[in-house]
C-alpha positions in Angstrom: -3.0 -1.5 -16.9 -4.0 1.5 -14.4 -1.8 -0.2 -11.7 1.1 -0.5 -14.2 1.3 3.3 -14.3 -0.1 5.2 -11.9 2.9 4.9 -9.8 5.5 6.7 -12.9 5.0 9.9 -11.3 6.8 9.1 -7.6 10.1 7.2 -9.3 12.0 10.3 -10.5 14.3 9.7 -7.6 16.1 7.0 -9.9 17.4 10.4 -12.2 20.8 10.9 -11.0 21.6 7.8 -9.6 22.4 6.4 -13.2 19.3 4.5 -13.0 16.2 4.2 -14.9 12.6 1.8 -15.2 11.6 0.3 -18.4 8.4 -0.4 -19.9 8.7 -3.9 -21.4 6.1 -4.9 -24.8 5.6 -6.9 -27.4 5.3 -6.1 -31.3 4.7 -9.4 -32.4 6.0 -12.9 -31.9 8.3 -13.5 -28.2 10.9 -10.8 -28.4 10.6 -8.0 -26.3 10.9 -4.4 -26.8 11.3 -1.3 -24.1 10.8 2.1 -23.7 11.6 4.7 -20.5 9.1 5.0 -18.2 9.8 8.4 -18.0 8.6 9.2 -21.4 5.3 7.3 -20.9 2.1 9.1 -19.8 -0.1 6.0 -19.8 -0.9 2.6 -21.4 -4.1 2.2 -22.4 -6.2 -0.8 -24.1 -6.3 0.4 -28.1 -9.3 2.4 -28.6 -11.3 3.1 -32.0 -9.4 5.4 -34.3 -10.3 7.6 -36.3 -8.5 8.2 -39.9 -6.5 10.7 -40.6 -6.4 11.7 -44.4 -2.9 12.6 -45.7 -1.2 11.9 -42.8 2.4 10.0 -42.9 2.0 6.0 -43.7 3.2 4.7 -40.7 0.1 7.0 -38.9 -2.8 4.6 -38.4 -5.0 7.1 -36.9 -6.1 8.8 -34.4 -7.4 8.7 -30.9 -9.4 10.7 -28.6 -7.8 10.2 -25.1 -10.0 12.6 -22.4 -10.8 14.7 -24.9 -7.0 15.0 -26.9 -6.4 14.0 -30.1 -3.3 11.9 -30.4 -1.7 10.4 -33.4 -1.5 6.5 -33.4 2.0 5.3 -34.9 2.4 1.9 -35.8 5.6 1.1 -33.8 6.0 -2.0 -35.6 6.4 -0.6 -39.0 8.0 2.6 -38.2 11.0 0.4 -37.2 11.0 -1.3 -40.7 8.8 -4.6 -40.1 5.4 -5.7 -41.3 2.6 -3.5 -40.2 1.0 -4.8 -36.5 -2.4 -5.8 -37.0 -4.7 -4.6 -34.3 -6.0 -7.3 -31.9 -7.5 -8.3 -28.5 -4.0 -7.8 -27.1 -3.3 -4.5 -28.6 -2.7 -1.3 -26.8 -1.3 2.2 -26.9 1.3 3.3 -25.5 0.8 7.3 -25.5 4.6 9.3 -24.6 5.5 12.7 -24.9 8.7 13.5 -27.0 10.2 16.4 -27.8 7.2 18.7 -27.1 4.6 16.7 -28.7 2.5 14.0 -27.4 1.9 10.8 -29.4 0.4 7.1 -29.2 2.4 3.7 -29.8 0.2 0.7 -31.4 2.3 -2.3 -30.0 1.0 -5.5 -29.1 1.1 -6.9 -25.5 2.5 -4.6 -22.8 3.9 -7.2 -20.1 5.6 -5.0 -16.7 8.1 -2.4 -15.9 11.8 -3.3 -14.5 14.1 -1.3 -12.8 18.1 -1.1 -13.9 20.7 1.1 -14.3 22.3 2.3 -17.2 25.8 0.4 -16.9 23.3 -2.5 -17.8 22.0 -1.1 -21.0 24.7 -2.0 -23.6 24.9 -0.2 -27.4 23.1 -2.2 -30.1 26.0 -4.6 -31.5 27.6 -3.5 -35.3 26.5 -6.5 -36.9 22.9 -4.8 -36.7 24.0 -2.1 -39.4 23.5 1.2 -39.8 19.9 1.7 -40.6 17.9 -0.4 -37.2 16.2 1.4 -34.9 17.1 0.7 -31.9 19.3 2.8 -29.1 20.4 0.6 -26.7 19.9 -3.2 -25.7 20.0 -5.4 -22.4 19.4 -8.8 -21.1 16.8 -9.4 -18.6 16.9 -12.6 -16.5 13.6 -13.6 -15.2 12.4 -17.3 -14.3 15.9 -18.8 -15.0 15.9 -17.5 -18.6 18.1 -14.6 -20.1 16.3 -12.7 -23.3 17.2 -9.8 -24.9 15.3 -6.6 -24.7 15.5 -4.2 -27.5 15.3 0.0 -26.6 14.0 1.4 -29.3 15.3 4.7 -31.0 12.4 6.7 -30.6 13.8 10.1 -31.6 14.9 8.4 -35.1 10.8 7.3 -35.7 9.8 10.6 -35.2 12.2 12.5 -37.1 11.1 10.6 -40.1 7.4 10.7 -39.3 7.2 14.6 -38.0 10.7 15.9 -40.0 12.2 18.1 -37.5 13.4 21.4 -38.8 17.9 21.7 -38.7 18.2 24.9 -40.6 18.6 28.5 -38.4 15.8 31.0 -39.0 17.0 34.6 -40.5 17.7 37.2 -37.6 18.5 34.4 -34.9 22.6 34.6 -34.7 24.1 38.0 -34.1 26.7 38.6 -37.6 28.7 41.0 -35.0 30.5 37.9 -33.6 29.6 35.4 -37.0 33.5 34.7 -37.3 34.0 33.8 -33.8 32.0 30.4 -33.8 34.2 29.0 -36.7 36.3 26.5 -34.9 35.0 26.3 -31.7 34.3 23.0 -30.4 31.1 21.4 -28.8 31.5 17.9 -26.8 28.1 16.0 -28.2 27.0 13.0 -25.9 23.8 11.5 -27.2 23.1 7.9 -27.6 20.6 8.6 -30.8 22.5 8.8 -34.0 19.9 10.5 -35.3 20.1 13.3 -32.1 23.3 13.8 -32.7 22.5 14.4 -36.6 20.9 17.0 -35.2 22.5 19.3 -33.7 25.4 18.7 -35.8 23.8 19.6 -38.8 22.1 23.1 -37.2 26.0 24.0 -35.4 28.3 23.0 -38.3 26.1 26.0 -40.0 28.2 28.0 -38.2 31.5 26.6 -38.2 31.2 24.6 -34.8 32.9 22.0 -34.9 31.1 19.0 -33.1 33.1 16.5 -31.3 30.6 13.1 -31.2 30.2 10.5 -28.1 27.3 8.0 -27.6 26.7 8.4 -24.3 28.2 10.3 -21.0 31.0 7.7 -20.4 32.0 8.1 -23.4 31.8 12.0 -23.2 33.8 11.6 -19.3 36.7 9.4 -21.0 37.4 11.8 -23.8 37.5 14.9 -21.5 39.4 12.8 -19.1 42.3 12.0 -21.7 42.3 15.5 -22.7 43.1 16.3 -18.5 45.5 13.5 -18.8 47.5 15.2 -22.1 47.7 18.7 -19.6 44.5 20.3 -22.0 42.7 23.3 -19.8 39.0 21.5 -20.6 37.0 24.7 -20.3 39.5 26.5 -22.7 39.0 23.7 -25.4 35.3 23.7 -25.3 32.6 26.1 -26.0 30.2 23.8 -24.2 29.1 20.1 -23.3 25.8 19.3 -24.5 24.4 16.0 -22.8 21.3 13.9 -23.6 19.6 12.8 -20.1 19.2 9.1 -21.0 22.5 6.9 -22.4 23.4 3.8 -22.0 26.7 3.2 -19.5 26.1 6.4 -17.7 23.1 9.2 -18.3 23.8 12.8 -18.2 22.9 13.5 -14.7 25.7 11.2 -13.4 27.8 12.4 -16.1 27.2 16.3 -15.3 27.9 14.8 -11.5 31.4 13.7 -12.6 32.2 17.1 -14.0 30.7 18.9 -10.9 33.2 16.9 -8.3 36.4 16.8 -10.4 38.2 20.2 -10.2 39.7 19.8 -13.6 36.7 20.5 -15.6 34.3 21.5 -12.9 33.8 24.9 -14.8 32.8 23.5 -17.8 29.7 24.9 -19.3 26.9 21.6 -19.7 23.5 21.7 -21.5 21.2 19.2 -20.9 19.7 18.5 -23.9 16.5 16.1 -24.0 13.2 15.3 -25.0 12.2 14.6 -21.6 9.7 16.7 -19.9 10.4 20.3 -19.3 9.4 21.1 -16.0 10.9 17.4 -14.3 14.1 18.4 -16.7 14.4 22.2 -15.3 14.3 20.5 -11.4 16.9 18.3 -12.0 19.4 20.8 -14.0 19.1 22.6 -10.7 20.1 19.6 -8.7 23.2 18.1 -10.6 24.6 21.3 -11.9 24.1 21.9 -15.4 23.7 25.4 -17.0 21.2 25.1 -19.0 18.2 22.8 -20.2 17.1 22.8 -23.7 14.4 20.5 -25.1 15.2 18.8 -28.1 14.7 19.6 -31.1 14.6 23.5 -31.5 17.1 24.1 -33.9 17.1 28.2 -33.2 16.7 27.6 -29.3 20.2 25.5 -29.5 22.0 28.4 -30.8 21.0 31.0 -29.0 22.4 29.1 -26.0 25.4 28.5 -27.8 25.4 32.1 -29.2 24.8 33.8 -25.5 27.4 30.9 -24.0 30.4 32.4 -26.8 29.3 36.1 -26.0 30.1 35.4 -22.3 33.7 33.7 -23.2 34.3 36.6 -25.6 32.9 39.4 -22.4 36.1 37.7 -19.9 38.6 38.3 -22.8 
């Protein structure tokens, strides 16, 4: 399992070029299930746990990893299906999201594979509106095509941890309260429950949010907006990308914006619960403004406060 991931650390050069690695599992049964590689510290064979009292159902524990305690999760009924029961196969997958650091129980991990994001496809309708699950693909190996399912991590945790949406007292300046109401935000994240998010904290303030579900989707709205004569920097306040969508991430999508003189001034926030300090490099390398780890409800608008008070300053 060493071998599987001691090499996670040298593939960042796949950020920006709309690619990404997936680390490919089991729950139970044949299908298979994937996370990004880049949100994995390590895979590890399960140890013992240790029981934590009044912690969330879907927490079967906890383990001591080099001398860390990390919550266990049981992946397999966080996303609404029988408990996994431990076995010789078992292992933890241990990620960091969103500033915290927590263990997967899944069942048999089996290798990582490398794709790019035009290959990972949104989950079809006819799965409803409560899965969990971000993105899918099919993966052809040994003359077979299955189906991979990428599960939507950030929707697990918010129901586990119940991440904070409401702006603490003191944080937005009531000189220049009026001036958010109706100014819009471009939002391109593939998690519906991300998007929730920061929907919920900027439609406090009159924001209003304009939704895509991933950066192709963000570059074909502001596109037809160039296409109807709209000055795209005059219409929005800001973009605010995830890293990772499906179709095309927000590196290549900030990229775009960078090399079309249309909407090369547009203000972009890269907004993920990828790791801080790979995160900050690569803002620096494609162009965006600002990097803001999800979810920190007060941090979000105090980038969107200080990003009006420099469009209200050129008046």
């Amino acid at each position: 399992m060493a071998n599987l991931m001691d090499t996670i650390d040298q593939r960042t050069n796949l950020v920006g070029e709309n690619r990404l690695e997936l680390l490919l599992f089991h729950l139970s049964g044949r299908q298979l299930f994937a996370l990004n590689v880049f949100k994995v510290k390590e895979v590890v064979k399960l140890p013992a746990l240790n029981k934590l009292p009044n912690s969330h159902y879907h927490i079967d524990g906890v383990a001591t990893i080099r001398g860390e305690s990390i919550p266990v999760i049981n992946l397999k009924a966080a996303i609404g299906l029988q408990p996994l029961q431990a076995d010789a196969e078992s292992n933890l997958i241990i990620t960091e999201y969103n500033r915290t650091v927590q263990g997967f129980l899944v069942g048999k991990v089996e290798h990582i594979v490398n794709m790019t994001w035009g290959e990972i496809m949104e989950p079809p309708s006819t799965v409803g509106r409560n899965h969990y699950l971000t993105a899918i693909t099919k993966l052809k190996e040994g003359g077979k095509e299955e189906l991979v399912e990428i599960i939507d991590v950030e929707k697990v945790l918010a129901e586990i941890l119940h991440y904070k949406i409401d702006i603490s007292e003191g944080v937005v300046d009531q000189n220049i309260l009026s001036e958010f109401v109706g100014r819009k935000i471009l939002h391109a994240d593939d998690s519906s429950t991300a998007r929730k998010q920061v929907s919920s904290t900027l439609e406090q303030l009159g924001i209003e949010i304009i939704p895509a579900k991933n950066g192709l989707e963000a570059l074909t709205i502001l596109k037809t907006w160039i296409e109807e004569g709209k000055n795209v920097e005059e219409e929005l306040l800001m973009l605010i990308t995830d890293a990772e969508m499906p179709a095309m991430d927000g590196y290549k999508l900030t990229n775009e914006i960078r090399n079309d003189p249309a909407m090369c001034e547009l203000f972009v926030v890269l907004n993920t619960s990828l790791s801080g300090d790979f995160n900050k490099a690569m803002v620096k390398k494609v162009g965006c403004n600002e990097f803001l780890s999800k979810f920190q409800p007060d941090e979000l608008v105090k980038v969107v406060q200080e990003r009006l008070k420099a469009k209200l300053d050129r008046k």
